[in-house]
N, C-alpha and C positions, 0 to 999 in steps of 0.2 A: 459383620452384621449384615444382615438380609436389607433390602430395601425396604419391605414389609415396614421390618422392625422400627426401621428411623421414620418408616411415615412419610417417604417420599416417591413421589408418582413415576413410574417409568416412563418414559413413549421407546413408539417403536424405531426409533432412532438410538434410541440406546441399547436396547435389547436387542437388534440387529445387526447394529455396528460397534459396537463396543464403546462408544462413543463419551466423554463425558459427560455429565449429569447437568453440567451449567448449559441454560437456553443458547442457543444461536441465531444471530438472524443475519441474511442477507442484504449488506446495503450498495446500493446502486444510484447514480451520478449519470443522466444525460447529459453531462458537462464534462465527460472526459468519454474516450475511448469504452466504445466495448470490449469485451471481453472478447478472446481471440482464439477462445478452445474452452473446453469443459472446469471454467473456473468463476469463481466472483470477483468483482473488482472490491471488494472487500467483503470484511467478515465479523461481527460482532458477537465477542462472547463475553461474557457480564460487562466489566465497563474498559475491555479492550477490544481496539479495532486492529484489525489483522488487516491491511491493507497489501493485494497484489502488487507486482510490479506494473510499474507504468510506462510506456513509451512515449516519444517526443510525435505522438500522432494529434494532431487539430483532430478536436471529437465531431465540428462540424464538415469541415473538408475530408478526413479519411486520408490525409497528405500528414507524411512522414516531414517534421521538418529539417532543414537542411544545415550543415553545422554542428561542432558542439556546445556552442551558446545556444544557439537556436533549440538543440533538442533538448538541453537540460532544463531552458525556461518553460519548455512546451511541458514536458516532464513533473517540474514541479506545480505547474499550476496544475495538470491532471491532479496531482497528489492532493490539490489545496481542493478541486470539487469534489473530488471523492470525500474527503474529510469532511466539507461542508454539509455532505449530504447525510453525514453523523451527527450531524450540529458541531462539529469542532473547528478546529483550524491546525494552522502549522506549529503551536507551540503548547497544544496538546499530545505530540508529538514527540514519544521517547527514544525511537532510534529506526537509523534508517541502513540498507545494505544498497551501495551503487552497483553498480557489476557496466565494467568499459569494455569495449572491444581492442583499446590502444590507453597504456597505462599514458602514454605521450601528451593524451586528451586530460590528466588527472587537475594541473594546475587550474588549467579555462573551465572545466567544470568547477572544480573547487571554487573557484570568485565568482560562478554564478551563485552556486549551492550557498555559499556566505550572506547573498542580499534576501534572501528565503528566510533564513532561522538568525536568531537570537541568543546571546547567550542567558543561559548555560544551555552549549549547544547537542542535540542528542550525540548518544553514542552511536555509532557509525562503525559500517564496516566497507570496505572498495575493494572489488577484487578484480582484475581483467581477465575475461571469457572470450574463448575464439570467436563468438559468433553471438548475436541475439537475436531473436523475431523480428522479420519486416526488413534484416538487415540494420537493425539502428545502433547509434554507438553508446547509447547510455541507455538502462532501464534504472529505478529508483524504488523500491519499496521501503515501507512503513510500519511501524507498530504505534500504536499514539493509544493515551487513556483519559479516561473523563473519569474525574470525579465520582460525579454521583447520574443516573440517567433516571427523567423522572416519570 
């Protein structure tokens, strides 16, 4: 069926890019890191949030922190303002992808990552990568959903 047909509006976001039909909006968090290249620090499309990856960067120093405690705390509080700045939190929160630079770091990470979420805990994926931005050892991205947004 035609768009016409169903009676619903295009923009030129879709007609352009091909793009899904469901609204998108950009959310953004002066409480974590900017963005570090042509992305959002997160992404809303109906009632899922598409959260970037985050590094263990202080959003107010610009400092990398040092450690893999230290950068997986720094890491997931990024994760907790970005979500905040959706109105949600950490257990709105369905699944997350870690990506390590040294699978060595899995366990210290792992007991941080445990005082963050609750069970029943998302589903998760961890994969070790030669390298990440800034040189850090953990990045943390997110998918989390809300109910209903009003």
């Amino acid at each position: 069926m035609l768009s016409q047909e169903l009676n619903i509006p295009l923009n030129a976001k879709t007609i352009l890019k091909g793009t899904s039909m469901i609204p998108t909006k950009k959310i953004e968090s002066g409480n974590a890191p900017a963005a570090i290249g042509p992305y959002s620090q997160a992404i809303r499309m109906g009632n899922t949030i598409y959260l970037s990856g985050q590094l263990g960067i202080n959003p107010q120093t610009g400092q990398l922190a040092e450690g893999i405690e230290a950068q997986t705390r720094q890491v997931l509080e990024n994760v907790k303002a970005v979500l905040f700045a959706a109105e949600l939190n950490l257990t709105s929160v369905v699944k997350t992808e870690v990506y390590l630079t040294d699978m060595a770091n899995f366990a210290k990470m792992n007991e941080i990552y445990a005082t963050y979420f609750t069970p029943p805990y998302p589903a998760r994926v961890c994969v070790a990568v030669k390298q990440l931005p800034k040189d850090a050892i953990v990045e943390i991205s997110a998918v989390a959903v809300k109910e209903e947004y009003r």
